[in-house]
C-alpha positions as CSV (number, residue, x, y, z in Angstrom):
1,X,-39.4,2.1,23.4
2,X,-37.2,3.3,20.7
3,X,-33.3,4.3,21.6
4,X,-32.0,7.4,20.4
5,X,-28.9,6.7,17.4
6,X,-25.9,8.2,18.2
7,X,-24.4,10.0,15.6
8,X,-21.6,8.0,13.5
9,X,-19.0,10.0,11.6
10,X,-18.9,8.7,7.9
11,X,-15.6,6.3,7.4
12,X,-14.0,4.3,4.5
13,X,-12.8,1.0,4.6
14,X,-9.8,0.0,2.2
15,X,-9.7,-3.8,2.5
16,X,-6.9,-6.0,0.1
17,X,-7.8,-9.2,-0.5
18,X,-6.1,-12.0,-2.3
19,X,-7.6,-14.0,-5.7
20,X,-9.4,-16.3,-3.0
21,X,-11.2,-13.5,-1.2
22,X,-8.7,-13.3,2.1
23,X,-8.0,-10.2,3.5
24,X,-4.0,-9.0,3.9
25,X,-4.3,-5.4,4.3
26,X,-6.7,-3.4,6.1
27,X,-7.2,0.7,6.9
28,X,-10.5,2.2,8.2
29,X,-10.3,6.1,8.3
30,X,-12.4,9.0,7.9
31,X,-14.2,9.6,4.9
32,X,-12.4,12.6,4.3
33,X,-9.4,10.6,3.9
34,X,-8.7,9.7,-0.1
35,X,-8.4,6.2,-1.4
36,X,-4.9,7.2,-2.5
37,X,-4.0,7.9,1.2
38,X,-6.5,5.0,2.8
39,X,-4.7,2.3,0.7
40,X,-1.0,4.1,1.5
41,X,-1.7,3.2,5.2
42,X,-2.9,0.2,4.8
43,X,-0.1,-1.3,3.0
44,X,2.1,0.4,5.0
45,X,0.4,-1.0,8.9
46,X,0.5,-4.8,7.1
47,X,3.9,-4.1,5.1
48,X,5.3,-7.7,6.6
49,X,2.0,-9.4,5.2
50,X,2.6,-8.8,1.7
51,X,5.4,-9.8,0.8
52,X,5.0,-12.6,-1.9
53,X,3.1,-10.2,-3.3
54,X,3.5,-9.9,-7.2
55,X,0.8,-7.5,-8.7
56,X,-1.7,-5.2,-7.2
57,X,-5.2,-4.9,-9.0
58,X,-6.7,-1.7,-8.0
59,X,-9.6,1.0,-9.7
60,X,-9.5,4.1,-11.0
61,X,-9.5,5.6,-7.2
62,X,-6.4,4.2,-6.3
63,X,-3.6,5.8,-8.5
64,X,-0.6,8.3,-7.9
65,X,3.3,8.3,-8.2
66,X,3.7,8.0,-4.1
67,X,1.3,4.2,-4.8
68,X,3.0,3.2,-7.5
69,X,6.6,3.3,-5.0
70,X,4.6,1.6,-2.1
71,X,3.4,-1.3,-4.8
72,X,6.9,-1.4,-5.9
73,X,8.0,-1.7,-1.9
74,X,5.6,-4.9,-2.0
C-alpha cells in the first residue's frame, strides 16, 4: 500500500553556527521570505545568545543597511 504525501509548503532555514559547527541562531520561514529578512528574525528570537559575538561571516544573500545595524546590535 502506498500513502498519499501531503502537500509541504516550500520553507527556508537560516541556521548560525559558530567556528565549531554549533548552532546559536535559528529561523525557519516561508520560502517567500528573503535571506535578508530570515536572518533579521533569527538574530533577533536568539538576541541574548549572541552576545560574545565579534564578527558575523555571511554570503552574498545576506546583505542590507537594516543587517548591518542588527550585526552591530550583536
Amino acid at each position: 500500500m502506498t500513502q498519499a504525501r501531503r502537500y509541504q509548503a516550500p520553507s527556508k532555514r537560516h541556521i548560525a553556527v559558530d567556528t565549531q559547527g554549533l548552532p546559536h541562531a535559528i529561523a525557519v520561514t516561508t520560502a517567500e521570505v528573503t535571506d535578508r529578512k530570515g536572518v533579521l528574525q533569527a538574530f533577533q528570537r536568539c538576541r541574548s545568545g549572541l552576545g560574545r559575538v565579534v564578527a558575523v561571516l555571511a554570503d552574498n544573500g545576506y546583505v542590507g543597511s537594516r543587517l548591518l545595524k542588527v550585526y552591530a546590535m550583536c
